[in-house]
C-alpha positions in Angstrom: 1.6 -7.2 -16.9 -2.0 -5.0 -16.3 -0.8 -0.9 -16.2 -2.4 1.3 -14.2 0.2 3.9 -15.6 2.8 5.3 -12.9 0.3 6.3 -10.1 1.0 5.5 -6.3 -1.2 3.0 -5.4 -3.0 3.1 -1.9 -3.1 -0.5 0.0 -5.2 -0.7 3.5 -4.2 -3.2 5.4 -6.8 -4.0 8.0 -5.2 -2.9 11.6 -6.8 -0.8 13.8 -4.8 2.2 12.6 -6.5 2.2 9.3 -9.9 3.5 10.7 -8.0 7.3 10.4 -7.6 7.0 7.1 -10.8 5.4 6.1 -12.3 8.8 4.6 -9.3 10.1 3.0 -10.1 12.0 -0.5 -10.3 9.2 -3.4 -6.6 8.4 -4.7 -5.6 7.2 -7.8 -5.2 2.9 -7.4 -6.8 1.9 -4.3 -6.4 -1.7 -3.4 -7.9 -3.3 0.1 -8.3 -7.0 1.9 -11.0 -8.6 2.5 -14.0 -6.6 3.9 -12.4 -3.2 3.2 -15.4 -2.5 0.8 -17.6 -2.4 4.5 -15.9 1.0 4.9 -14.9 1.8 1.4 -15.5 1.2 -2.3 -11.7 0.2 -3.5 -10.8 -0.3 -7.0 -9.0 -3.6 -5.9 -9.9 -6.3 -2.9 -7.7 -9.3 -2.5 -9.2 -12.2 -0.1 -6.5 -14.8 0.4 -9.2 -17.1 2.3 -11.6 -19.2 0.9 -14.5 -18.3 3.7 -13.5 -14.4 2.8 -14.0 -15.1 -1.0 -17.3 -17.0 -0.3 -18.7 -14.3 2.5 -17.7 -11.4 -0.1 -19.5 -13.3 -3.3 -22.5 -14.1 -0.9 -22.9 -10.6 -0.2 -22.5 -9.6 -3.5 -19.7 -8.5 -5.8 -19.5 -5.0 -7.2 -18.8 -4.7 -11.0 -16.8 -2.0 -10.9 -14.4 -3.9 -8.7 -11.4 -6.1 -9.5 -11.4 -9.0 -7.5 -8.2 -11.3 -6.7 -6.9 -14.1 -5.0 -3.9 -17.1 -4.3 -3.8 -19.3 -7.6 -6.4 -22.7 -5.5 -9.1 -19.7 -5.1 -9.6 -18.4 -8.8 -13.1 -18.4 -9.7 -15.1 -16.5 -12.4 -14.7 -13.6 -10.1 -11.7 -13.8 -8.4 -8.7 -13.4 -10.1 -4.9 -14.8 -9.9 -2.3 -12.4 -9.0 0.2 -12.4 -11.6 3.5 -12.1 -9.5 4.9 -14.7 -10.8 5.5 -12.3 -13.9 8.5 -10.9 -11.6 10.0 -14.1 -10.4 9.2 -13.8 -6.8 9.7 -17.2 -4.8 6.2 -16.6 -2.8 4.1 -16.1 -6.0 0.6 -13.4 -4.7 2.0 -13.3 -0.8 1.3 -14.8 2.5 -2.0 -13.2 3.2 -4.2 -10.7 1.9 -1.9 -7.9 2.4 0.9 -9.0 0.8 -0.9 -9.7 -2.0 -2.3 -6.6 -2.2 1.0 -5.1 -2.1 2.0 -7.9 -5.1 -0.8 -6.7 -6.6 0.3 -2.7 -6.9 3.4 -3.9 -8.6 1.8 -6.0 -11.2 -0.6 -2.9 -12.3 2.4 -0.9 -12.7 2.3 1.1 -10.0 5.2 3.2 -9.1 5.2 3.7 -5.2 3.0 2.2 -2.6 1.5 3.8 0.5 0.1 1.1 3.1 -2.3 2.5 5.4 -3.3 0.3 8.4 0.0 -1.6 8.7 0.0 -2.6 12.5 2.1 -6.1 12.5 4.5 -6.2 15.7 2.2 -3.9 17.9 -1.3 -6.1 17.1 -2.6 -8.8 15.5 -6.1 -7.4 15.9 -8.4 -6.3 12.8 -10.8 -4.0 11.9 -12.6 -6.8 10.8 -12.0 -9.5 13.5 -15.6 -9.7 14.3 -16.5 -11.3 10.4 -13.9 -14.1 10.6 -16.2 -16.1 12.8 -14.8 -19.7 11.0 -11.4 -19.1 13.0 -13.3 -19.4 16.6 -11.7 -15.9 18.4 -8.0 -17.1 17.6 -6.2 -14.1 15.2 -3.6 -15.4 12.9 -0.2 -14.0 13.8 0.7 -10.8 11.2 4.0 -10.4 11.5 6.8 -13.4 10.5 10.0 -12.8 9.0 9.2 -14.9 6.1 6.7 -12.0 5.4 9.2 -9.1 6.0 11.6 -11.0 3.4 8.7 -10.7 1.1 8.2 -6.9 1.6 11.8 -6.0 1.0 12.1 -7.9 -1.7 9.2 -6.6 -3.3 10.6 -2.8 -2.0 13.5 -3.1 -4.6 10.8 -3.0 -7.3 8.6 -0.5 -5.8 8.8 2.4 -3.4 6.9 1.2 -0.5 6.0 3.6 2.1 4.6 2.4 5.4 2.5 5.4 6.7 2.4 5.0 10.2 3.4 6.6 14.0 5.3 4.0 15.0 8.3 2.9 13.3 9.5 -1.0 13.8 12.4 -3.2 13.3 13.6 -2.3 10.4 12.8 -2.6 7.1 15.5 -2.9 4.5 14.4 -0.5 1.2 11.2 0.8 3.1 10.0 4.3 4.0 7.9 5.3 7.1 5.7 8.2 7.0 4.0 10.0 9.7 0.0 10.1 9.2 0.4 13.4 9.2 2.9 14.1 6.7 0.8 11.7 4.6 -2.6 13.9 5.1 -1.1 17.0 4.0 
């Protein structure tokens, strides 16, 4: 297992609640999906797509910047998640946000704080307009397979959703309102 000490990571999902939280003073782990780096220099991106991977390496990688993926994506630049470290059945997640939230456990973070977390209201993204390969149609965010995943992950580490609207709920997971979390 990587350590990144006891420090709460930061994970931006990619909803259109994340843009007020896009300038928020420099925390201690950041981690973001996909193009998050359009908006933001992260310490950590995970791309679970193959035409994200090969739009972010055309672009051009930064070097300061860990980049990871689902175990058929690996490449000299993207590395494997190392869930399976902690026996979860899904290995690195479902997409790229839940294996940026698999991520924060295997650097040995201590508590999570997902910004831009928007599943049963939209499945719109910040950054709909760059995933031209899936011709307009949005992939659905929210299945229950998925919650399974987060609570399960929640017994290992504190995961607070930051967000106004509370959903269904989420066994071992915290809300927070935006602005509790700004102050």
């Amino acid at each position: 297992m990587m350590t990144a000490g006891k420090e709460t990571a930061v994970v931006f999902f990619n909803g259109p609640s994340v843009r007020q939280f896009l300038d928020i003073p420099r925390q201690a782990v950041e981690i973001g999906c996909n193009f998050i780096e359009q908006h933001r220099t992260v310490d950590h991106v995970c791309a679970y797509d193959r035409q994200v991977i090969q739009r972010l390496t055309k672009r051009g990688l930064n070097e300061q910047v860990s980049y990871w993926t689902r175990r058929h994506y690996t490449t000299e630049h993207f590395k494997l998640v190392p869930i399976e470290d902690f026996g979860f059945r899904h290995r690195a997640g479902f997409d790229s946000g839940t294996m940026a939230l698999s991520l924060a456990l295997t650097l040995g973070c201590a508590e999570i704080n997902l910004l831009g977390f928007d599943w049963h209201l939209t499945n719109d993204s910040i950054y709909d307009p760059n995933y031209t390969w899936r011709n307009g149609q949005r992939p659905i965010k929210f299945t229950l397979a998925k919650k399974n995943f987060i609570e399960d992950l929640a017994r290992e580490i504190r995961i607070n959703i930051v967000h106004d609207t509370v959903r269904e709920k989420y066994r071992n997971v915290n809300w927070i309102a935006p602005r509790d979390f700004m102050s």
